[in-house]
The first five atom37 places (N, CA, C, CB, O) and aatype in JSON, in Angstrom:
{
  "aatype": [20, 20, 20, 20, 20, 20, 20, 20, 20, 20, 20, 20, 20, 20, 20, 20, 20, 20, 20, 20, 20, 20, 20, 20, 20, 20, 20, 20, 20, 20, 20, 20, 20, 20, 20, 20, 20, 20, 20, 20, 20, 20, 20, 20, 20, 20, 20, 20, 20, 20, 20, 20, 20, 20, 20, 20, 20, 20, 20, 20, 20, 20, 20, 20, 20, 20, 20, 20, 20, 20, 20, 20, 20, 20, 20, 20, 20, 20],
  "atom_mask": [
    [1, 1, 1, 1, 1],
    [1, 1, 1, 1, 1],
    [1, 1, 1, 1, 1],
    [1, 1, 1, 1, 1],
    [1, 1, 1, 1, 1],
    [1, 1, 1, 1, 1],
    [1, 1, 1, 1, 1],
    [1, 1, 1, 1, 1],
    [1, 1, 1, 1, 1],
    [1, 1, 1, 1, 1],
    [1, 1, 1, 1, 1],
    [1, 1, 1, 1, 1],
    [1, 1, 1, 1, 1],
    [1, 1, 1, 1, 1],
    [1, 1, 1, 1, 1],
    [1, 1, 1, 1, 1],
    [1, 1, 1, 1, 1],
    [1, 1, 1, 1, 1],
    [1, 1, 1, 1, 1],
    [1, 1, 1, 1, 1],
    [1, 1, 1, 1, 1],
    [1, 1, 1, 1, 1],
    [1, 1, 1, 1, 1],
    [1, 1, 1, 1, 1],
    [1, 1, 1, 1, 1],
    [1, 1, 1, 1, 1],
    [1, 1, 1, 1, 1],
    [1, 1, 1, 1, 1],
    [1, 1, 1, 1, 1],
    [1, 1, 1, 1, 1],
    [1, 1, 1, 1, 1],
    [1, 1, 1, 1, 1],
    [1, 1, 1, 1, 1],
    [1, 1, 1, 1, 1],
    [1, 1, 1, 1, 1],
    [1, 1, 1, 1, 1],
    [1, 1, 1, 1, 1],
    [1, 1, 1, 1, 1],
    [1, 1, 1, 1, 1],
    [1, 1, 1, 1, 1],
    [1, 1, 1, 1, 1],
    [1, 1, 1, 1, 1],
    [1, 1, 1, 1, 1],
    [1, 1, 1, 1, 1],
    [1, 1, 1, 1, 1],
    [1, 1, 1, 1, 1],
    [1, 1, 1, 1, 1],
    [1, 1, 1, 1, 1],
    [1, 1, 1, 1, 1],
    [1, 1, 1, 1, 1],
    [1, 1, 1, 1, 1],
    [1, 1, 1, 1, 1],
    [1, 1, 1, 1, 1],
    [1, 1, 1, 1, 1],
    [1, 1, 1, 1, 1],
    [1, 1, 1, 1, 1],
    [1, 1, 1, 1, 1],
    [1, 1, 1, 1, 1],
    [1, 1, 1, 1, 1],
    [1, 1, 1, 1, 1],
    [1, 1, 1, 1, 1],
    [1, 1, 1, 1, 1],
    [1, 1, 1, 1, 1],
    [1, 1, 1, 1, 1],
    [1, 1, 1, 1, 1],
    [1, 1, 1, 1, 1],
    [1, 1, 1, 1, 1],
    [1, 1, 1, 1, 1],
    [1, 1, 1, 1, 1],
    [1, 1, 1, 1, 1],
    [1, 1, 1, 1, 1],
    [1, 1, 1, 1, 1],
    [1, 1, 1, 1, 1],
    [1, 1, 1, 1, 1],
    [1, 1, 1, 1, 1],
    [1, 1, 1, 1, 1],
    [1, 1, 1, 1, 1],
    [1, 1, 1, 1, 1]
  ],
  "atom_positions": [
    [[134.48, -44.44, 97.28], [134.69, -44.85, 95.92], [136.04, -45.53, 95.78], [134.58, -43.65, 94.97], [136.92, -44.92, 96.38]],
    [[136.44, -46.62, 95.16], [137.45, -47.31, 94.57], [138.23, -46.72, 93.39], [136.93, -48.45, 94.21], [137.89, -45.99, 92.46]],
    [[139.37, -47.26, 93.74], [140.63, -46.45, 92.31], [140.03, -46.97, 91.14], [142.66, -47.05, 92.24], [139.85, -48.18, 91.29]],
    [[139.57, -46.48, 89.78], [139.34, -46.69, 88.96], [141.31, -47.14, 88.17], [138.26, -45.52, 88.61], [142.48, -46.84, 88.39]],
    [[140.21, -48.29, 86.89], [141.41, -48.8, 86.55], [141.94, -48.72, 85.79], [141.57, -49.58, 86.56], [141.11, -49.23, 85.03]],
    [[143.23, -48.35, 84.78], [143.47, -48.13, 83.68], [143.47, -49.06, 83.24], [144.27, -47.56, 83.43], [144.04, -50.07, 83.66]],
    [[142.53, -48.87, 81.8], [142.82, -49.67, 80.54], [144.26, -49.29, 79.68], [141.53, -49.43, 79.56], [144.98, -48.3, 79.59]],
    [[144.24, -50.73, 79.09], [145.59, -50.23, 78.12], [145.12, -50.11, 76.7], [146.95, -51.38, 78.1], [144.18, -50.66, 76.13]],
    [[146.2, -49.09, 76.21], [145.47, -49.2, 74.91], [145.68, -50.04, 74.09], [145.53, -48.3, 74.25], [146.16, -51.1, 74.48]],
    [[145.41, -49.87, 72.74], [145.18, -51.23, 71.92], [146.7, -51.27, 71.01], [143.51, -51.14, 70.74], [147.12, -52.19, 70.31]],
    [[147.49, -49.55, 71.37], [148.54, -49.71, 70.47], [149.26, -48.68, 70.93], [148.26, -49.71, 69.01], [148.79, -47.68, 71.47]],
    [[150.62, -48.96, 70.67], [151.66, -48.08, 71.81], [151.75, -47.25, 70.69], [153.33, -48.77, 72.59], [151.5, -47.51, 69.52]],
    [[152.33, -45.69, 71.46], [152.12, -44.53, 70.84], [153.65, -44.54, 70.41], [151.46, -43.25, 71.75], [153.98, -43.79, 69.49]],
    [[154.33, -45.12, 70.84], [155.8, -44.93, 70.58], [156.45, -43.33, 71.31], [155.96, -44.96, 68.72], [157.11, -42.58, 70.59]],
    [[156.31, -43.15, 72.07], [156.36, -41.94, 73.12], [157.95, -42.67, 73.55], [154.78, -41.8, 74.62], [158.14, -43.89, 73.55]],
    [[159.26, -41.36, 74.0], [159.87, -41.73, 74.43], [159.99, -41.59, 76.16], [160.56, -41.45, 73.67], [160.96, -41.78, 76.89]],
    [[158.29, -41.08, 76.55], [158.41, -41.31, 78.01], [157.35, -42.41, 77.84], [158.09, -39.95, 79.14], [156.89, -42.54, 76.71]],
    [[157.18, -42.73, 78.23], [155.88, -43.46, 78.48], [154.62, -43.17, 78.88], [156.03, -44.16, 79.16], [154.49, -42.98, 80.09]],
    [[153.51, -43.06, 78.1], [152.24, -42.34, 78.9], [151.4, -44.1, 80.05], [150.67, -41.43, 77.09], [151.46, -45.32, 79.89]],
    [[150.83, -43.28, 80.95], [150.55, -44.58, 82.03], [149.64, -45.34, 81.31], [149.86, -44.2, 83.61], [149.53, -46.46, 81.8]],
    [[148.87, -45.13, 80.24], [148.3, -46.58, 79.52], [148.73, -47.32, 78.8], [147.44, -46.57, 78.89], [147.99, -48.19, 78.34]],
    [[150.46, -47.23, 78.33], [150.86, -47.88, 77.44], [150.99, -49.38, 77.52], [151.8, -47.35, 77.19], [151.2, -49.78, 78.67]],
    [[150.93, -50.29, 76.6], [150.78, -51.47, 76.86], [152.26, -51.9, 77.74], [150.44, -52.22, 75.48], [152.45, -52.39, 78.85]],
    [[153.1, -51.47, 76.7], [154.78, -51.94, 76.74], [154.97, -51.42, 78.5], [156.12, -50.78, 75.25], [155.27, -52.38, 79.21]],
    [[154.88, -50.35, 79.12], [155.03, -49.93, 80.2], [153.72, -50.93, 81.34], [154.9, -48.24, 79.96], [154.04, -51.37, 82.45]],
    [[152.83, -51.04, 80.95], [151.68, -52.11, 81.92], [152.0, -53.49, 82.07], [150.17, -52.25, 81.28], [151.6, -54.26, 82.95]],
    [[152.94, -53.78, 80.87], [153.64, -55.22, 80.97], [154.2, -55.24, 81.98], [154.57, -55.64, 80.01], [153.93, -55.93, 82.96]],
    [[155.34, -54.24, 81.81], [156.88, -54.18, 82.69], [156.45, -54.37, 84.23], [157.85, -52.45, 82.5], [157.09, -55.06, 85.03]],
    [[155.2, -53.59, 84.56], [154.87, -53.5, 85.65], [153.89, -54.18, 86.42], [154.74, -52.6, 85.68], [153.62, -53.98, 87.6]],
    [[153.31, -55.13, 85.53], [152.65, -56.06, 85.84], [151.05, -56.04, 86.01], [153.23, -56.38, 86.8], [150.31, -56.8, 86.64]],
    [[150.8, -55.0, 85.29], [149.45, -54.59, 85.46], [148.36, -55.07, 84.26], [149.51, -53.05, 85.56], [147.13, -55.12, 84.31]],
    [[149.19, -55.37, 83.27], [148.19, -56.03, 82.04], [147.07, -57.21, 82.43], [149.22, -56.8, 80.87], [147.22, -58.14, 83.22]],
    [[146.23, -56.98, 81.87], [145.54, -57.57, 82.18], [145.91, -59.33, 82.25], [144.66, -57.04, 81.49], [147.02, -59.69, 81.86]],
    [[145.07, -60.21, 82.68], [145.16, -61.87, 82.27], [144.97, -62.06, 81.26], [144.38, -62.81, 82.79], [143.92, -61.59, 80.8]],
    [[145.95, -62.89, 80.31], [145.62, -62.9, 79.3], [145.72, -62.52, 78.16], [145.15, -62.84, 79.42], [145.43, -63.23, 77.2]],
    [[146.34, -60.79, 78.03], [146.85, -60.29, 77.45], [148.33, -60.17, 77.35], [146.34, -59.6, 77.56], [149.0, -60.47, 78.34]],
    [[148.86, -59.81, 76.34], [150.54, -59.41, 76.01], [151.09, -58.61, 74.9], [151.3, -60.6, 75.76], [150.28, -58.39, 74.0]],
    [[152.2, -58.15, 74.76], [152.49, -57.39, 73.81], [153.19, -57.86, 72.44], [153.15, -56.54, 74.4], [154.19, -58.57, 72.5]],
    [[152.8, -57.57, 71.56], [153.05, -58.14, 70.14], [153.6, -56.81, 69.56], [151.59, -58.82, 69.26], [152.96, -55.76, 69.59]],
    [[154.57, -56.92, 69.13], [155.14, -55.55, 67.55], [154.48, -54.59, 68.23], [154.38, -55.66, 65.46], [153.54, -54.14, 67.58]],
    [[154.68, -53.97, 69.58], [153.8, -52.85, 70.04], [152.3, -52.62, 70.06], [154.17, -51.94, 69.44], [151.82, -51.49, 70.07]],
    [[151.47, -53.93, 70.06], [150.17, -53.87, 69.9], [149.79, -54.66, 71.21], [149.67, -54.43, 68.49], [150.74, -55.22, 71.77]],
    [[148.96, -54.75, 71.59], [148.26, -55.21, 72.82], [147.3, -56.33, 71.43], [147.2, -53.6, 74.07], [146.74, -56.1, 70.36]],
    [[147.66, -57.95, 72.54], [147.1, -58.99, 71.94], [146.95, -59.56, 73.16], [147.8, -59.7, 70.85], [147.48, -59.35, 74.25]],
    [[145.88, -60.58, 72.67], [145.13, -61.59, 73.44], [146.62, -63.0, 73.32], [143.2, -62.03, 72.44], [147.18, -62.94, 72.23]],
    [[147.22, -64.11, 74.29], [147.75, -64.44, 74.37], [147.08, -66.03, 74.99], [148.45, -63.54, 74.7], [146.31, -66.2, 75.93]],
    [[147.44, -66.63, 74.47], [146.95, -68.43, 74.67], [147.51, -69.46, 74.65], [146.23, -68.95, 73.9], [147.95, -69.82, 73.56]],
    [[147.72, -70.3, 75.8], [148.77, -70.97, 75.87], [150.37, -70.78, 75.39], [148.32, -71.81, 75.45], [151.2, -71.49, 74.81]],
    [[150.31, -69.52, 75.91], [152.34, -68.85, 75.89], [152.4, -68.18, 74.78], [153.88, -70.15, 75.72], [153.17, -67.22, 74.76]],
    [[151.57, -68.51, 73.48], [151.69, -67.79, 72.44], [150.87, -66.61, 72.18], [151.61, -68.54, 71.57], [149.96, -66.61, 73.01]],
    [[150.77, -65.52, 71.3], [150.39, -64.44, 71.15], [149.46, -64.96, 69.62], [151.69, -63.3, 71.2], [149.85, -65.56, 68.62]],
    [[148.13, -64.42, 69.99], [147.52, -64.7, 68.98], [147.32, -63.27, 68.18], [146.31, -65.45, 69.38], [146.72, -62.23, 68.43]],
    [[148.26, -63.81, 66.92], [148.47, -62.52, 66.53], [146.98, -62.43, 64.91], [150.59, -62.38, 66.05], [146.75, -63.42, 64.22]],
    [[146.39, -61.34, 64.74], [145.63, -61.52, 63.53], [144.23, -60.98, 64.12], [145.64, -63.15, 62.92], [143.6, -60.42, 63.22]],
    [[143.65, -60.98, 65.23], [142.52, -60.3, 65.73], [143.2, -59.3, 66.49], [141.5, -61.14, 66.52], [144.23, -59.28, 67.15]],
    [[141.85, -58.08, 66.06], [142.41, -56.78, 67.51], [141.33, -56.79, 68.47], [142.57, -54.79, 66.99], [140.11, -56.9, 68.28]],
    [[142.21, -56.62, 69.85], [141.67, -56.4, 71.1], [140.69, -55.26, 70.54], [142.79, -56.01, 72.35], [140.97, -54.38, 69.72]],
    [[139.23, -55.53, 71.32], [138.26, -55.03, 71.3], [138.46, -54.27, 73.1], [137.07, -56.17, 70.8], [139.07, -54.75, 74.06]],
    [[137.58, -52.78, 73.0], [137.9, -52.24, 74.28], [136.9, -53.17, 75.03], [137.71, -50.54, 74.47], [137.29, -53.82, 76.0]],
    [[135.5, -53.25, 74.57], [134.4, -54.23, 76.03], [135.06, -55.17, 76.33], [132.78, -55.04, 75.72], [134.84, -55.58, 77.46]],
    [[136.1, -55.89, 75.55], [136.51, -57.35, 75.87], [137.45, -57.01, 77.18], [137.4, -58.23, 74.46], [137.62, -57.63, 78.23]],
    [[137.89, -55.98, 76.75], [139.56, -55.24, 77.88], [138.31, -55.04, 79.32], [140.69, -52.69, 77.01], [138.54, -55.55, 80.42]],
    [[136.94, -54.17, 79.01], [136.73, -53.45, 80.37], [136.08, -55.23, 80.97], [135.29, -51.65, 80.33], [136.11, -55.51, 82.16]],
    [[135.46, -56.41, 79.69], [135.53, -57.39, 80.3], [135.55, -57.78, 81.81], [136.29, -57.68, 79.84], [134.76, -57.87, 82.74]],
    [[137.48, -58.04, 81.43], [138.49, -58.93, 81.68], [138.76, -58.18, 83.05], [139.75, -59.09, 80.49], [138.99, -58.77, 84.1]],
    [[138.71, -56.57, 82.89], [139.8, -55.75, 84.45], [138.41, -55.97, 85.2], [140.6, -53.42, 84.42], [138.63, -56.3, 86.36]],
    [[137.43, -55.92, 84.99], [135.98, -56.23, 85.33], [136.42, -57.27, 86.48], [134.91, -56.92, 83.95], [136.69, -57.15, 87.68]],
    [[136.39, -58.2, 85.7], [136.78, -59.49, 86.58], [137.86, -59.88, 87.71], [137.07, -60.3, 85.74], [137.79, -60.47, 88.79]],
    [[138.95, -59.25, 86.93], [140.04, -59.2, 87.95], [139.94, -58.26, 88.9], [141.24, -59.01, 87.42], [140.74, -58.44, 89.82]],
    [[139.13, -57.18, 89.03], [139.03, -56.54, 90.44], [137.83, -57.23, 91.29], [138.73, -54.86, 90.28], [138.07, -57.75, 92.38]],
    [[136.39, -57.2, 90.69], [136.17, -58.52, 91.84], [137.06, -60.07, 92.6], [135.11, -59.13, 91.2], [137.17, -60.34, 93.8]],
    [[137.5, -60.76, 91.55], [138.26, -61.43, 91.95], [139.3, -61.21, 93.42], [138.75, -61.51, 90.89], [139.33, -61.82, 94.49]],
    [[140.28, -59.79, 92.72], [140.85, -59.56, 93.93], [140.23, -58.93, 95.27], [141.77, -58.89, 93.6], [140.75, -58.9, 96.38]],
    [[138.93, -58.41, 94.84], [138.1, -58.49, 96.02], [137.99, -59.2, 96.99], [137.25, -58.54, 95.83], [138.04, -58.84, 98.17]],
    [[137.77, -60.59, 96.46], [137.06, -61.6, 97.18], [138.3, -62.21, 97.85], [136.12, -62.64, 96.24], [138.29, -62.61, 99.01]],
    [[139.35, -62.26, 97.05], [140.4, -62.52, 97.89], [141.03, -61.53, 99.04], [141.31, -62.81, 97.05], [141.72, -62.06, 99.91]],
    [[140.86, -60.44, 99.06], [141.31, -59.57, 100.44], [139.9, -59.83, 101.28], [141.7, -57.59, 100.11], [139.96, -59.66, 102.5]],
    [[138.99, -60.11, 100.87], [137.68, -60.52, 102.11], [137.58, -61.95, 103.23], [136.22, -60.75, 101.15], [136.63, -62.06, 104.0]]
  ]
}
């Protein structure tokens, strides 16, 4: 079986540790998804450099997107 992947959530808890799904902490570390970024502590969809702020990330759209990017990096270690 393969490492399952964390999703981030749709809105930071404001925790002064960080819990491992937070958006603000998945940024730092480079794990957010493509595509996504952080807005006023919210996880947003991001398009051409800017943050499209005014729709909320839907979770199918999130399991989508990591969907993709782990085949992807599949095919590239094959």
């Amino acid at each position: 079986m393969g490492k399952t992947v964390k999703l981030p959530k749709t809105k930071c808890c404001v925790s002064k540790s960080r819990c491992d799904r937070c958006p603000i902490r998945m940024l730092k570390e480079g794990t957010l998804p493509a595509g996504y970024g952080v807005h006023k502590r919210k996880l947003v969809k991001v398009v051409a450099g800017k943050p499209k702020v005014g729709k909320k990330v839907k979770k199918d759209e999130l399991v989508a997107v990591m969907r993709k990017q782990k085949k992807a990096g599949k095919k590239k270690a094959a």
